[in-house]
N, C-alpha and C positions, 0 to 999 in steps of 0.2 A: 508890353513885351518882356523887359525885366519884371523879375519879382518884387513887389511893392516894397518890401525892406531893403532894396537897394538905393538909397538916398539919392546918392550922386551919378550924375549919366556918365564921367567918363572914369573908369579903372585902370591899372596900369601891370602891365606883364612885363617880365624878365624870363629870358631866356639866358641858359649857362652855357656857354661852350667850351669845354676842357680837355686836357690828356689827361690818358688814364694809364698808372703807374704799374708796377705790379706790387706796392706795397699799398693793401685795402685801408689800411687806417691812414694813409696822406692824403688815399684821394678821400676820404672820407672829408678831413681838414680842409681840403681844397674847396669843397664841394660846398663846407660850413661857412668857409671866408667867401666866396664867387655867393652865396646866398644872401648873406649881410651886407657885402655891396650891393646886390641886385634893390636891396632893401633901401639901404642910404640913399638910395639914386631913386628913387622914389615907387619901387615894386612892388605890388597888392599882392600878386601872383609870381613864383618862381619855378620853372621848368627845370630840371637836370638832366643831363642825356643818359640813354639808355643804359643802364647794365653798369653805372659810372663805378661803382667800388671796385672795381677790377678790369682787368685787361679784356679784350674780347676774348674769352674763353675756347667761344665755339668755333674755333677754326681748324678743332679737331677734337676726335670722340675718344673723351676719358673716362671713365668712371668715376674716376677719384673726385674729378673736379665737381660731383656732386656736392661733397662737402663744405662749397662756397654757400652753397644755399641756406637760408635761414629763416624763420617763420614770420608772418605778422600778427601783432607786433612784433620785435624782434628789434635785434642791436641797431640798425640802421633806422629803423622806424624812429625808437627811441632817442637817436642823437640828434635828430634833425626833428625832433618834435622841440626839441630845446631850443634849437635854433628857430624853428620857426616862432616859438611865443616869444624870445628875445627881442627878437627883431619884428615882432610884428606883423610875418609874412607868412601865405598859404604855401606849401611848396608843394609839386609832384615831383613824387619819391621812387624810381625807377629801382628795383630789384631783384633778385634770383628768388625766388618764392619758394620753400619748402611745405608743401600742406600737408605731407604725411609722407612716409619712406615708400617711394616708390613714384611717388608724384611732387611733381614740380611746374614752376611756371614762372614767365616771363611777365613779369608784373610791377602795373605802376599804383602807390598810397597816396591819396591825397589826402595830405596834412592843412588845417585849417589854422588860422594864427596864434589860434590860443593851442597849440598842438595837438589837438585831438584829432581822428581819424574821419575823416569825413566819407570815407568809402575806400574800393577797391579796384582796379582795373587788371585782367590778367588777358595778356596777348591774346587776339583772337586766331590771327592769321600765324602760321609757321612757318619759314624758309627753312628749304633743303635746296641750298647750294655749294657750290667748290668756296671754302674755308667761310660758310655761313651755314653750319650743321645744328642747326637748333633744333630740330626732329627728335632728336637722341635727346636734346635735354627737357626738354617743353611740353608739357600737356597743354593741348590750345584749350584756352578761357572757356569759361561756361558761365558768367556775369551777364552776357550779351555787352551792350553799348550804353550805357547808362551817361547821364551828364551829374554833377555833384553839386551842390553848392557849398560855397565858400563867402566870407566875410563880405570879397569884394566884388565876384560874379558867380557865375554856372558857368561851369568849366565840362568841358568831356576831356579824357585823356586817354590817347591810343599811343600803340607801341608802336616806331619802326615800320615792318611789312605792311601794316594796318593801313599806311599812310597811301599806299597804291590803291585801297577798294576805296568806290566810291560809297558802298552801301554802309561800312562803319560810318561815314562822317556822315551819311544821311542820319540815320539812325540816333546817334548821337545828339545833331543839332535835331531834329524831331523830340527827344527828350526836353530841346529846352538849354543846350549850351552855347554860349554868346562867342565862346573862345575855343576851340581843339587843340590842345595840348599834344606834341607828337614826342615824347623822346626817341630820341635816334642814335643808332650806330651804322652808319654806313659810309661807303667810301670807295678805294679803287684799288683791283687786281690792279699791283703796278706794270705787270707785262701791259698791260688791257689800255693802261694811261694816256697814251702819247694816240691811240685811234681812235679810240671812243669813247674816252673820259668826257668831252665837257658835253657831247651828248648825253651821255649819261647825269649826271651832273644835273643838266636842264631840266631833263623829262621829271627827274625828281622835285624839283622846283615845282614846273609847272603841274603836275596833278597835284598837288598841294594848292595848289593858287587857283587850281578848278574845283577844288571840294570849296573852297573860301568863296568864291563866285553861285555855285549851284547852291550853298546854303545859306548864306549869307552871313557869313560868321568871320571872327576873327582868326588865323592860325597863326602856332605858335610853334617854331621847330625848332629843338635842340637837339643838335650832332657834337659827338665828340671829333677832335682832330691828333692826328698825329699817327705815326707810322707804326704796327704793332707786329710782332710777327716779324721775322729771320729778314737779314738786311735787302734780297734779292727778292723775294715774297712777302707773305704776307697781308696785309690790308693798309691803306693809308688812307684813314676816315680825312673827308673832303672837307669839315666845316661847314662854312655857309649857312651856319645856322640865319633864321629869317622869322619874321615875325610880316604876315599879308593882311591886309583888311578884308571885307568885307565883298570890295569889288576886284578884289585882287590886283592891288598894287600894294607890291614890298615897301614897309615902311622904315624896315632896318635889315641890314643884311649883314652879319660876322665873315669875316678875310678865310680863307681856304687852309692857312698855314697856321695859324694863332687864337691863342685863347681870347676870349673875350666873355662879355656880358651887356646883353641889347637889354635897355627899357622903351616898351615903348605905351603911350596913350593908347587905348582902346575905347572911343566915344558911341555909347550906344544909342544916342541920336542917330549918327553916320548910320549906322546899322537899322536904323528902322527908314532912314533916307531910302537907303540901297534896297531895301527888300519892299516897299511903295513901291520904286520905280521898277525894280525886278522879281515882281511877285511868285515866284519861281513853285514856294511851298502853294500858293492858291493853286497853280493851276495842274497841282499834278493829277495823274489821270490812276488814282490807286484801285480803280475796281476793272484796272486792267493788268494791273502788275503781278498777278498769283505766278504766272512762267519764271519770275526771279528766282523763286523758290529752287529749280531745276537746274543741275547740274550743265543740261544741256537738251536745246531744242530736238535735234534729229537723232 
């Protein structure tokens, strides 16, 4: 199931969970230190949450704030290419993606530990909602679902909304990725909080931990936290960052209010246990699936 040049059966991930400032060069700093810990504490793989050099942007349509965006490779690429060969460690690299003036995207790098680029990920899915306006800034992906290899496994790495379709994380671990990578930025209309926050909350959890179950893969979600946005509104990303195996049990789970940084084992024994007993990829029925393709049956 691994790729024969992966020695050792179990590898190890980090997820980052952080605030995000509105000064791009501290979280930059933030992002380089939460890495090199991720590292010291024994991390092959480092996740960053979405969009991390800057505040959530899109909770309102500027123009101006094109000008956050920047190419790959590009300044961000490049800091953290350092920090990954310093430290040893693969990182996805969540960014505003400039491809040309007119076009942009929500995109994640994966940097491999000797810093090199090992591929590219640009959001496939787009939200358009109340103070989640990414329509306006986002050309959705055209990469499709690819999984990457890295030093220490085959990784896929989706954005955020991604993390709702089942069919990226099909697609994905069908490539061949052990692990899904989600950077995230999500959280709660604070009117919204006190009624249907930890529903909400859940359901995010749990389709996460059903992609982890249907494919038999590790996932690995990084949420930023903290309140962004006018002290009455706004967004107050929920944390929670998590890291699920295979059969979907949370093996580590980050507080709601506070930064943190999870390592956790990912043993691809477990993983070829779990897909033995839940043969899920044998028995699919694919010479009946062409209707996925359509929008809608009727």
């Amino acid at each position: 199931m691994p790729p024969l040049s992966y020695e050792h059966p179990v590898f190890h991930v980090g997820v980052v969970q952080m605030r995000c400032t509105p000064d791009a060069e501290a979280n930059l700093r933030a992002a380089d230190a939460h890495v090199r810990d991720a590292a010291a504490r024994g991390a092959q793989i480092v996740c960053l949450p979405e969009l991390f050099r800057h505040r959530y942007f899109c909770q309102r349509e500027d123009p101006a704030l094109f000008d956050l965006a920047e190419p790959v490779p590009g300044p961000t690429t490049q800091a953290l290419a350092t920090t990954a060969r310093e430290a040893g460690v693969a990182v996805v690299v969540p960014l505003f993606e400039r491809r040309t003036a007119g076009v942009y995207h929500n995109t994640a790098v994966i940097l491999d530990a000797d810093g090199t680029i090992r591929g590219t990920y640009r959001k496939m899915h787009i939200p358009d909602d109340p103070l989640y306006y990414e329509k306006f800034y986002f050309t959705p992906g055209d990469l499709g679902f690819p999984a990457f290899d890295t030093h220490a496994a085959r990784i896929g790495a989706l954005v955020c909304w991604d993390q709702w379709y089942p069919e990226g994380a099909r697609l994905s671990a069908l490539a061949g990725a052990e692990v899904l990578c989600y950077p995230t930025a999500i959280g709660w209309h604070p009117a919204e909080k006190a009624a249907a926050g930890e529903a909400q909350r859940t359901a995010w959890q749990v389709i996460q931990r059903a992609h982890a179950i249907a494919n038999g893969v590790y996932v690995a979600v990084a949420n930023r936290v903290g309140h962004e946005g006018e002290a009455d509104a706004g967004l107050e990303f929920w944390g929670s960052s998590f890291v699920s195996d295979p059969f979907g049990v949370v093996l580590a789970e980050a507080p709601a209010d506070e930064e943190g940084v999870l390592v956790v084992a990912c043993d691809r024994r477990h993983q070829e246990e779990v897909r033995r007993n839940w043969p899920f990829l044998r028995d699919r029925r694919i010479d009946a699936y062409a209707d996925i393709t359509k929008r809608f049956l009727t």
